[in-house]
C-alpha positions, 0 to 999 in steps of 0.5 A: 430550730436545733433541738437536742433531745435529752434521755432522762432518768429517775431512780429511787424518787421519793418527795415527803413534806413531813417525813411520814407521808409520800406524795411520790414513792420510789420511783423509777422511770426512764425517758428515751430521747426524742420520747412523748411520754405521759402520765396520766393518773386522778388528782393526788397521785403524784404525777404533777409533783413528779413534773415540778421534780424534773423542772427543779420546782420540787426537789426530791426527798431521796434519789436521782434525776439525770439528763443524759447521765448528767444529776440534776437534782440539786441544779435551779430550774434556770440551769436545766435547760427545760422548757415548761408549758403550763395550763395557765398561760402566764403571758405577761399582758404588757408585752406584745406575743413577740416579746412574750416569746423572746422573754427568756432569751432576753433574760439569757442576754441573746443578741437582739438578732438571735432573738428576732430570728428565734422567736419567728422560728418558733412563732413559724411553728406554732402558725403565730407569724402575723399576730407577732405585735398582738398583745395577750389580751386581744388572742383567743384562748387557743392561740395563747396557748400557742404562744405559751408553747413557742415561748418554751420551743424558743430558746430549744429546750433539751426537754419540754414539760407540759401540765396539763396545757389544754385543760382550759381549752373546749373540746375542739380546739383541745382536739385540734391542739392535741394533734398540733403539739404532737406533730410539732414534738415529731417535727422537732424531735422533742423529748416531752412529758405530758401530765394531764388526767385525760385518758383519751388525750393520754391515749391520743398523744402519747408514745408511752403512758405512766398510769400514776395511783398512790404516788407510784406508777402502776403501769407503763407502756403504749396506749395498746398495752395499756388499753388491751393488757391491764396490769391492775383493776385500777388501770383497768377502771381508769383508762377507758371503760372496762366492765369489772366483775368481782369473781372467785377463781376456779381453776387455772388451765394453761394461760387462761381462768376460770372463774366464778360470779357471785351468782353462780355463773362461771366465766374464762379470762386470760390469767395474770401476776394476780391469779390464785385458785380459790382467791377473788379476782376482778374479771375486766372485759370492755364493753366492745369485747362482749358480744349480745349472742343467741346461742346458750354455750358453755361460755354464755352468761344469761342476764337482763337488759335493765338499761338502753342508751343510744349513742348515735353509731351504737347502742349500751346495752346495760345487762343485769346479771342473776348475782346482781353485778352489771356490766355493758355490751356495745351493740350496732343500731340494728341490733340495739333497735330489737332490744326492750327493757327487761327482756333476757339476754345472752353474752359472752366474750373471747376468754383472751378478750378478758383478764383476771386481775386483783381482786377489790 
């Protein structure tokens, strides 16, 4: 199959229904040829509108969408040359998978050869060939996933979208299919826009992730960026956990904060866009950055476990500190094995491990 992956632009998007309230709100985002980008956001927060925008089943209440410089804004989803992928299959039970597949091409007027050797191709990489003459309703969940996703690869799409496309799926076939679809998108040098509200599945497939809030992107970047450098609290709450500290900031020295906790507690952070003396800050530090430690230092905060919860390879330990705020450390078996409910504790963490973010 000949794919050619198109650079895609938005600039200046905004999309109202009424006038007054935005769904998406001046957005800009560039998408890079060949590009596996996701965005990932909560339920209303502008990702799937931001989707249906690029496939011309949402217009945009002001600014420009391009494909390789191309505006396509006012142009119909059937003139885009897209390929969509959907959480419902929308299979048409009365065809066979074949003709699910070859439907567009059909619709397109493709000779009955061009179709026959399409819709192998793309039956061939989605390891559909034998069910060629099954019909919708004798597949498992999975494989029609699969055969929704040929149906887009068919006609060689120059950009393929997908919403939320495992959603339905269980846990092991979702896995198994998350690492499919990327190897297919490699294989074929697909340019892709991912929507799902999974982080993990955010962090699993993505060349870059859009963290969407409030009908703006709040962040964009690879899943390291993301993960270990957070813009915000709420990217820092939203993608994976993140123990977030309510602080007062102390001082600024160099790159690094000091910052002090309602109990009295004075803990160091990396210092951000968001760091102000004598301002609140949310201090964010996961879980696998704070160590449980015997030695009272100077970066040492002192604490209670008030909760233990066994996860197999590790511990969560819970610590309550003396102001009242909780945050979890994880700990290896041995270490977690010793611990008791109630008993004192003592943590502390590399200040580069940590960030101080805005405030709540």
């Amino acid at each position: 199959m000949v794919h050619h992956p198109m650079h895609v632009g938005m600039t200046g998007i905004s999309k109202t229904y009424d006038g007054h309230s935005f769904v998406v709100r001046d957005l800009n985002l560039e998408i890079t040829k060949g590009e596996f980008l996701t965005l990932l956001g909560p339920s209303g927060s502008g990702k799937t509108t931001t989707l249906m925008m690029l496939a011309g089943f949402e217009y945009p209440s002001g600014g420009e969408i391009t494909l390789d410089g191309r505006p396509i804004q006012d142009k119909p989803p059937e003139k885009r040359n897209i390929g969509m992928v959907f959480q419902n299959y929308a299979l048409f039970p009365h065809m066979t998978v074949a003709e699910n597949v070859g439907y567009s091409l059909r619709v397109r007027g493709s000779s009955r050869q061009q179709i026959a050797t399409r819709v192998g191709d793309a039956l061939a990489i989605v390891q559909l060939s034998d069910l060629a003459q099954r019909k919708p309703t004798a597949l498992s969940g999975g494989q029609q996933q699969r055969v929704a996703l040929a149906r887009a690869l068919v006609f060689e799409p120059s950009l393929v979208l997908m919403d939320e496309p495992l959603g339905a799926l269980d846990k092991k076939l979702r896995e198994d299919l998350q690492l499919e679809i990327r190897r297919i998108a490699d294989r074929l040098d697909l340019t892709v826009v991912y929507v799902t509200h999974d982080q993990h599945e955010a962090l699993t497939m993505s060349d870059r992730i859009a963290i969407f809030n409030d009908g703006r992107i709040q962040q964009i970047g690879s899943a390291q960026d993301i993960y270990g450098h957070p813009a915000s609290r709420f990217v820092a709450e939203f993608v994976g956990d993140n123990n977030c500290l309510d602080a007062k900031v102390v001082s600024i020295e160099g790159d690094l904060a000091r910052a002090r906790l309602a109990g009295g507690q004075e803990i160091w952070a990396r210092s951000s866009v968001h760091t102000k003396v004598d301002q609140q800050a949310t201090i964010a530090i996961r879980p696998e950055s704070v160590r449980i430690t015997g030695q009272d230092r100077a970066a040492t905060l002192s604490g209670q476990v008030s909760d233990i919860i066994y996860c197999g390879d590790q511990f969560r330990i819970h610590v309550e500190l003396p102001g009242g705020e909780r945050l979890i450390a994880k700990s290896s078996s041995s270490l977690g094995l010793q611990m008791e409910m109630g008993s004192p504790v003592l943590l502390d963490w590399e200040p580069r491990d940590a960030w101080a973010l805005d405030g709540r």
